[in-house]
Every structure is written in C-alpha cells, then in structure tokens.
LUMSETOR-529474 format. One record per residue (C-alpha): residue number from 1; residue in one letter; x, y, z. Coordinates in steps of 0.1 Angstrom, whole numbers, plus 5000, padded with zeros to 4 digits. Each point is the difference from the previous one (the first is absolute). Example, Ala and Ser with C-alpha at 12.3 -4.5 7.8 and 13.67 -1.06 7.14 Angstrom:
# residues 2
+-----+------+------+------+------+
: seq : type :    x :    y :    z :
+-----+------+------+------+------+
:   1 :    A : 5123 : 4955 : 5078 :
:   2 :    S : 5014 : 5034 : 4993 :
+-----+------+------+------+------+
# end
This chain:
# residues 251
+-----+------+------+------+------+
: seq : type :    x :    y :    z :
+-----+------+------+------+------+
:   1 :    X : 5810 : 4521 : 3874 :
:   2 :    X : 5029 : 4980 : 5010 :
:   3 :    X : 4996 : 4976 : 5034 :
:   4 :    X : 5023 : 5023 : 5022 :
:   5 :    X : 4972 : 5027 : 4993 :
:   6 :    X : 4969 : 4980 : 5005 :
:   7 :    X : 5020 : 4982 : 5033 :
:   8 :    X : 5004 : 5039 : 5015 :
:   9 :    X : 4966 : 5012 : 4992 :
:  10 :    X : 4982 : 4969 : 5016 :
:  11 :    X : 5022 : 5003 : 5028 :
:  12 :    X : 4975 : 5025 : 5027 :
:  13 :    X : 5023 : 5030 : 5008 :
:  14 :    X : 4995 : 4988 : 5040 :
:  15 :    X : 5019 : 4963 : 4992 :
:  16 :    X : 5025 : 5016 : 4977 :
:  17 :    X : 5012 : 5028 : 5021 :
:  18 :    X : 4991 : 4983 : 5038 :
:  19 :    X : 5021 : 5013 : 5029 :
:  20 :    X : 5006 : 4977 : 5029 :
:  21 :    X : 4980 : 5015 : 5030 :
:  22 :    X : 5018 : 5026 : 5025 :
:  23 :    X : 5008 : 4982 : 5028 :
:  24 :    X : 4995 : 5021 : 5031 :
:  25 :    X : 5027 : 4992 : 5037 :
:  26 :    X : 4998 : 5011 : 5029 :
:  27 :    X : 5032 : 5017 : 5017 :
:  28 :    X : 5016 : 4976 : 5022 :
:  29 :    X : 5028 : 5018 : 5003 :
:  30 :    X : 4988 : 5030 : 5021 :
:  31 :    X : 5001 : 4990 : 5039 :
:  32 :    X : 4968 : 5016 : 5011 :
:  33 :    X : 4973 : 4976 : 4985 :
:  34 :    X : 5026 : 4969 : 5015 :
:  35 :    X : 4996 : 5019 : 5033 :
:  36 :    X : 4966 : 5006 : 5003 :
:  37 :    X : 4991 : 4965 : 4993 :
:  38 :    X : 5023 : 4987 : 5032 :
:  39 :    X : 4988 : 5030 : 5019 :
:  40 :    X : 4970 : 4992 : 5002 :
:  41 :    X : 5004 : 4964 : 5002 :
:  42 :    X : 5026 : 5002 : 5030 :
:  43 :    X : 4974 : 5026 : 5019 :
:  44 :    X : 4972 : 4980 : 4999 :
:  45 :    X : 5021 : 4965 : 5008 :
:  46 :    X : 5020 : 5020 : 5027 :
:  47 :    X : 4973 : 5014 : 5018 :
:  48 :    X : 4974 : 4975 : 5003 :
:  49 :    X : 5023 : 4976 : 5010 :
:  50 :    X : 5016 : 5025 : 5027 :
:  51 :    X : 4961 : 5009 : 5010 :
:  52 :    X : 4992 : 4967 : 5005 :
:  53 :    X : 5029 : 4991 : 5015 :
:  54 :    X : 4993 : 5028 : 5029 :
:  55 :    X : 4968 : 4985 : 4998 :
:  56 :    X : 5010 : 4965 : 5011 :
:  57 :    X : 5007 : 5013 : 5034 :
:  58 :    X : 4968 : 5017 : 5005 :
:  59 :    X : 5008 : 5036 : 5007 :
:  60 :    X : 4980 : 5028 : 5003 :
:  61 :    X : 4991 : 5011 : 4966 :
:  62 :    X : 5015 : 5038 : 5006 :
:  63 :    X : 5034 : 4978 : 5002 :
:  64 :    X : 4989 : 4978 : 4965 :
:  65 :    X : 4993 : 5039 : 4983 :
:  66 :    X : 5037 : 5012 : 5011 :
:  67 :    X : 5013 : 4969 : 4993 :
:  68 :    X : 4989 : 5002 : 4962 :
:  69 :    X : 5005 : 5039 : 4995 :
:  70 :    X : 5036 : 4996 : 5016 :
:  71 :    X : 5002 : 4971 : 4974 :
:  72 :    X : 4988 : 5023 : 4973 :
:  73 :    X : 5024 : 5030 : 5001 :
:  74 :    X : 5030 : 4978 : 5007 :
:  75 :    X : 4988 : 4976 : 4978 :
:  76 :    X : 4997 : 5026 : 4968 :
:  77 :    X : 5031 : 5023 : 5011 :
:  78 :    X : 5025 : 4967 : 5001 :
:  79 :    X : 4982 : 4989 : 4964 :
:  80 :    X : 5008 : 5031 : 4986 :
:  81 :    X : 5034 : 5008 : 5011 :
:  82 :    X : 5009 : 4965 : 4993 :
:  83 :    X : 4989 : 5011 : 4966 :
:  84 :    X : 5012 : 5030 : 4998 :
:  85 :    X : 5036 : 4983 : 5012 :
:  86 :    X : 4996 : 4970 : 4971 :
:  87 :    X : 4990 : 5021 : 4973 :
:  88 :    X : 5026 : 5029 : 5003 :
:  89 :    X : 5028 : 4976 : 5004 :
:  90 :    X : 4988 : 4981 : 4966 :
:  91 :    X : 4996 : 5033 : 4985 :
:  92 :    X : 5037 : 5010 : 5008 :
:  93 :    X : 5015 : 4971 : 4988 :
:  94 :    X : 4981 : 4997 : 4969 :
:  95 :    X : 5013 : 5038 : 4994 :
:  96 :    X : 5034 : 4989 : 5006 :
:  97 :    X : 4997 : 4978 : 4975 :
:  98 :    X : 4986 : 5018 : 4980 :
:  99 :    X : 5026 : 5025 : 4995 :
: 100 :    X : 5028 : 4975 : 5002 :
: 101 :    X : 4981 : 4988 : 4966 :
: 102 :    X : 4997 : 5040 : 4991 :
: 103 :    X : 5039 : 5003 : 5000 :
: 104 :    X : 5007 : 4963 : 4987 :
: 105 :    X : 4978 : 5019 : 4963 :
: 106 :    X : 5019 : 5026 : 5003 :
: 107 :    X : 5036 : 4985 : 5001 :
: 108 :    X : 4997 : 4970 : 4984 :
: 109 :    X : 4973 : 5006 : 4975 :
: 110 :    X : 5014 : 4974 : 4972 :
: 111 :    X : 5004 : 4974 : 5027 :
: 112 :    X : 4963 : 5005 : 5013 :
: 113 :    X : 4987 : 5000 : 4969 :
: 114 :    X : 5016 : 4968 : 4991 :
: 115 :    X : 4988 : 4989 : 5038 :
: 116 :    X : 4963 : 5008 : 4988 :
: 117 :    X : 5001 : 4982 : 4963 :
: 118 :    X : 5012 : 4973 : 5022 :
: 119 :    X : 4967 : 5003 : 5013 :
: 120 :    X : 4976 : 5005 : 4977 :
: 121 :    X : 5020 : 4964 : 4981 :
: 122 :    X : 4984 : 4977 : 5028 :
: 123 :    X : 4967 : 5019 : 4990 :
: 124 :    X : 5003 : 4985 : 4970 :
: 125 :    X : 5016 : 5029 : 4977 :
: 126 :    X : 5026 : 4991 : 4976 :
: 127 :    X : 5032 : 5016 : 4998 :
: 128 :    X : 4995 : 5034 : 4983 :
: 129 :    X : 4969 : 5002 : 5011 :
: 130 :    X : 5008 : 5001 : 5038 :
: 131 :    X : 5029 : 5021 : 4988 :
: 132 :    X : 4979 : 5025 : 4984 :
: 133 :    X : 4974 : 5005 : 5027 :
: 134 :    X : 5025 : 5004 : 5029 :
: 135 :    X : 5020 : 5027 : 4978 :
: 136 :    X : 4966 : 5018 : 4993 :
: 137 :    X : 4992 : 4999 : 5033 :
: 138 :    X : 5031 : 5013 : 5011 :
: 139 :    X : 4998 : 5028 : 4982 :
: 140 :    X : 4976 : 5017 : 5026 :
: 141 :    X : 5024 : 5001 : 5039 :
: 142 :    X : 4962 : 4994 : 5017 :
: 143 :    X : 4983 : 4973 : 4976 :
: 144 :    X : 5034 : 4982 : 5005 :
: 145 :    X : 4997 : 5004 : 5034 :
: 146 :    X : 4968 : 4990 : 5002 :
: 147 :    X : 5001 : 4969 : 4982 :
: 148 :    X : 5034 : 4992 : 5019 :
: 149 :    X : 4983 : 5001 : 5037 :
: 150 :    X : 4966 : 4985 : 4989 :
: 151 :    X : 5025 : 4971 : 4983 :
: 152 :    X : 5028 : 4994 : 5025 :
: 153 :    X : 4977 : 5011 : 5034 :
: 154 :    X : 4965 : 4991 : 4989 :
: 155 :    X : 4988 : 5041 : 5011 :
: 156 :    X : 4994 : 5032 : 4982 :
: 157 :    X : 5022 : 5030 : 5011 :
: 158 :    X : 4968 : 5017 : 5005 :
: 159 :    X : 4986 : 4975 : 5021 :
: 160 :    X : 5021 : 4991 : 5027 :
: 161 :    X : 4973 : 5006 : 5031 :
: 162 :    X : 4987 : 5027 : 5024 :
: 163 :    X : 5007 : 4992 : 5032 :
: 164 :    X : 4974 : 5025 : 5016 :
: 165 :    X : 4968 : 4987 : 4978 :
: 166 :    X : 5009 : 4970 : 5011 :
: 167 :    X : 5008 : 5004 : 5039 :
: 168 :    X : 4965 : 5023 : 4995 :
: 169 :    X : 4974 : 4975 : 4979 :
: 170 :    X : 5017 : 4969 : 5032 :
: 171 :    X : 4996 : 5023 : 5027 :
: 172 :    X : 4962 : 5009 : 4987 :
: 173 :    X : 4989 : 4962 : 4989 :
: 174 :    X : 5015 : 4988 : 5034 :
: 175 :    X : 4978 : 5024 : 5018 :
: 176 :    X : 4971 : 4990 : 4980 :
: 177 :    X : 5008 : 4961 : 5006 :
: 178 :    X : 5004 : 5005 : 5036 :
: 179 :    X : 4967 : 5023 : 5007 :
: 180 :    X : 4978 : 4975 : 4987 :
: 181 :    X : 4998 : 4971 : 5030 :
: 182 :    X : 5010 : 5029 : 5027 :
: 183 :    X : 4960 : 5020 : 4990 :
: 184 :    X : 4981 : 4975 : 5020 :
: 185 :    X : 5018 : 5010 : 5030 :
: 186 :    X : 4987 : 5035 : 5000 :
: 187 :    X : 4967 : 4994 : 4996 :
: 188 :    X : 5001 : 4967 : 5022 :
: 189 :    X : 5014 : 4973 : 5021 :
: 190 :    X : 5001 : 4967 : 5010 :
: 191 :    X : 4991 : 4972 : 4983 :
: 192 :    X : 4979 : 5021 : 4973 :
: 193 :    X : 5030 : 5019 : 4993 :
: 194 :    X : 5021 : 4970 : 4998 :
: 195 :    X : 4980 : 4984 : 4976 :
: 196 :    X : 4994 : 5036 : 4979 :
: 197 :    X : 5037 : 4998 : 5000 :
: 198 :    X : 5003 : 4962 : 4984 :
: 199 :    X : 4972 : 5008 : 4975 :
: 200 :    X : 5019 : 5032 : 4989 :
: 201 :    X : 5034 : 4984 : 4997 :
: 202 :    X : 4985 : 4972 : 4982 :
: 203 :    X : 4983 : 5016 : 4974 :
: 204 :    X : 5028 : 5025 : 4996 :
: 205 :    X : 5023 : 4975 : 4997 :
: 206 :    X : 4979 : 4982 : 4970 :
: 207 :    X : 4997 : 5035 : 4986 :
: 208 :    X : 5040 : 5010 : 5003 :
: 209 :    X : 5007 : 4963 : 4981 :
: 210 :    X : 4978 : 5005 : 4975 :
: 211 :    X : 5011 : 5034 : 4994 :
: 212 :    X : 5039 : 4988 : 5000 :
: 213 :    X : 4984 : 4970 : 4968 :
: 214 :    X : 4982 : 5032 : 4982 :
: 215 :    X : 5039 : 5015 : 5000 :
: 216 :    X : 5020 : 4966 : 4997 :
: 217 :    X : 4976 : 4985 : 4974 :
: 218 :    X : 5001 : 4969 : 5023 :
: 219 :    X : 4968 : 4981 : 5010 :
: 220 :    X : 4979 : 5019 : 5024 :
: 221 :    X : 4988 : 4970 : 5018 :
: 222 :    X : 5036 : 4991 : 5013 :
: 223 :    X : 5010 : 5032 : 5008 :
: 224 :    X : 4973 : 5008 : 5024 :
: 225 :    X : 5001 : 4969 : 5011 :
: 226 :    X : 5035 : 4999 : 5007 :
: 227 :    X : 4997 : 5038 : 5018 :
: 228 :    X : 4967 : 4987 : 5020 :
: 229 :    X : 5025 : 4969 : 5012 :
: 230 :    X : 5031 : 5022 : 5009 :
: 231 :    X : 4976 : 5023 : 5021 :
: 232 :    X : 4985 : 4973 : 5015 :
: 233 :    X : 5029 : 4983 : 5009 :
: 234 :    X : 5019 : 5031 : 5013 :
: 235 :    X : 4971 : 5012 : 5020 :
: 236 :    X : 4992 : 4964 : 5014 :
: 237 :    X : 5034 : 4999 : 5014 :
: 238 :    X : 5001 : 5032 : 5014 :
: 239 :    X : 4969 : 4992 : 5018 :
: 240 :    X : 5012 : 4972 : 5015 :
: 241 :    X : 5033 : 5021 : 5015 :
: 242 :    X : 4977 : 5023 : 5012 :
: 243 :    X : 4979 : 4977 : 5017 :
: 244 :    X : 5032 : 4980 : 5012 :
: 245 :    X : 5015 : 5034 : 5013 :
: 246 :    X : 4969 : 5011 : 5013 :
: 247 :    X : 4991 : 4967 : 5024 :
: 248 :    X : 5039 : 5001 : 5016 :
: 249 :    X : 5000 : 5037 : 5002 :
: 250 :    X : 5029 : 4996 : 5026 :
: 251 :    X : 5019 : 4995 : 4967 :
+-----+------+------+------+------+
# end
C-alpha cells in the first residue's frame, strides 16, 4: 500500500470532505423590518415625551388622553407616509437605473463585459479568468443583469423595496410605541398615572434597545442604555416646557 493510499484511508471522511458552515443573513435590504424598528422607537419616544409634556402643566387628565391619542394617529399616519414617500422615491430611481443598465447589456454587450472583467480583476482574478466569467455570465440577458446592478448599485433587481409594507409595518410599530405610556391614562390619573407612564417608557425603552442589539449584533447593554438616556432626556425636557408653559399660561 503506497503512502497516498494509507494518508486517504486514515483521513475520517468528515476532515477529508468538510464544508465550511452555511452562513445564514438577515435581509437588510427590505424596508419593512428598518421601519418597524424606528416605528416603534419614535412612538414610544414621541408620545411619552408629548404626554409628559402636557403633563407639566397639570391639565385635566381627559386633555393628557387626547393629547396622546391625537399624538398617536398623527404620529403613525406622518411615519408612514413619510415612508411610503422615501421608499417609493428610492424604489423609482433604483428602477431607472436599473434599466438604463438593462439597455447599456443590450447595446454595448462587448464593452460591459469588458466593464465586468474589469471588475472581477480588483477581486483578485487574473486576466482570462475575469474574462471568462463575465463572458459566461453574459450569456444569460438576466444573470448579466443581475450581477451588473448587484456590482455597480450594490441591489438585486428583485429587491428594490415595497413602499406599502413598509409605510404599513411604520404606521403599525409607531402605534404600538406610542400606546404604551398613553394605557395608564385610561385606567388612571394623576400622579399614579404619571409614574405608570415613566415606568412603562422606561422599561420599554430598555426592551426596544435591547431588541435593536438582538438585530444589530451590538452590545445590548449600550443600546438600551443609550434608548433609556434619549427617552429620558427627551421627556425630561418636554416636561420642563410643559411646566414652563403651564406656570405663564398667558403665554
């Protein structure tokens, strides 16, 4: 038995043939998670800080409830159409680009296959290498155009956006953000809905930054941290406004 032979049989079958492990992304790409994660971070920083704003200048608490419902509605219907708004416009013009690179393939294939060897060179391929791959891949009119937008744009043809999830999952997390220090005030008031109100922010707060690290991959610590001290902040100052308003009502 010659040494190659014995070297392959004492080799186990799970060393000799191992496949690097599937690595598993999420879509970033899609607007709706990216809106759901400001939506409900916006509602819940908008409204307790408007709530406790209304607050400083010591209302009755029918006025506090309108106040945060009217904050609510026009707090979710301006998310979403702002949404709505962003994402159609960057779905538009990545179309347009899109077919200006569809009719580029299909007038100038030799130059824009010349354009993506080019390419695949600064990854490292040598010459007839990079030639190769880009004429193979030009061969097919929607591979080519696939690998043309994902190279030159950085997006897939098929993933450009929906502007509707996304105006839908910001209009629905905002709501959800926003409901949460506003519950107090229908089953209370004064200063034990007040402090309900603090207690819910803050823990939501914590919860909405550590649920931003679980998605970022960023230390959960600092992240609700650094939501618990933006809440805190906004809401402190819209306190003191209230108050402020609320002592020179002639104002």
């Amino acid at each position: 038995m010659t040494d190659t032979a014995v070297s392959t049989a004492e080799t186990p079958p799970s060393t000799a043939y191992h496949m690097p492990p599937k690595e598993h992304h999420r879509d970033v790409q899609g607007g709706a998670a990216r809106a759901a994660v400001f939506g409900i971070s916006d509602g819940l920083l908008t409204n307790v800080s408007l709530i406790l704003g209304v607050v400083g200048a010591n209302p009755a608490p029918a006025i506090v409830r309108l106040a945060g419902i009217a904050g609510l509605v026009a707090g979710a219907f301006s998310m979403a159409a702002g949404e709505y708004v962003s994402m159609s416009a960057q779905k538009e013009l990545l179309e347009r680009e899109i077919d200006i690179e569809r009719r580029e393939l299909e007038r100038h294939p030799e130059a824009e296959t010349r354009e993506l060897a080019a390419r695949f060179r600064e990854r490292g391929l040598s010459d007839e290498d990079a030639l190769r791959l880009a004429g193979t891949i030009m061969r097919n009119p929607e591979v080519a155009l696939d690998v043309h937008a994902r190279e030159e744009l950085g997006v897939s043809p098929q993933q450009t956006g929906n502007p509707w999830q996304a105006a839908g999952s910001s209009f629905v997390s905002f709501a959800v953000g926003a409901i949460i220090p506003l519950i107090p005030w229908f089953i209370a008031s004064g200063t034990a809905a007040v402090i309900a109100s603090i207690v819910l922010g803050a823990v939501s707060a914590v919860a909405i930054g550590a649920g931003v690290a679980v998605f970022t991959g960023r230390s959960k610590v600092w992240s609700a941290a650094r939501q618990l001290g933006i809440a805190a902040v906004a809401a402190g100052v819209a306190f003191g406004v209230g108050t402020l308003v609320g002592v020179h009502s002639n104002l």
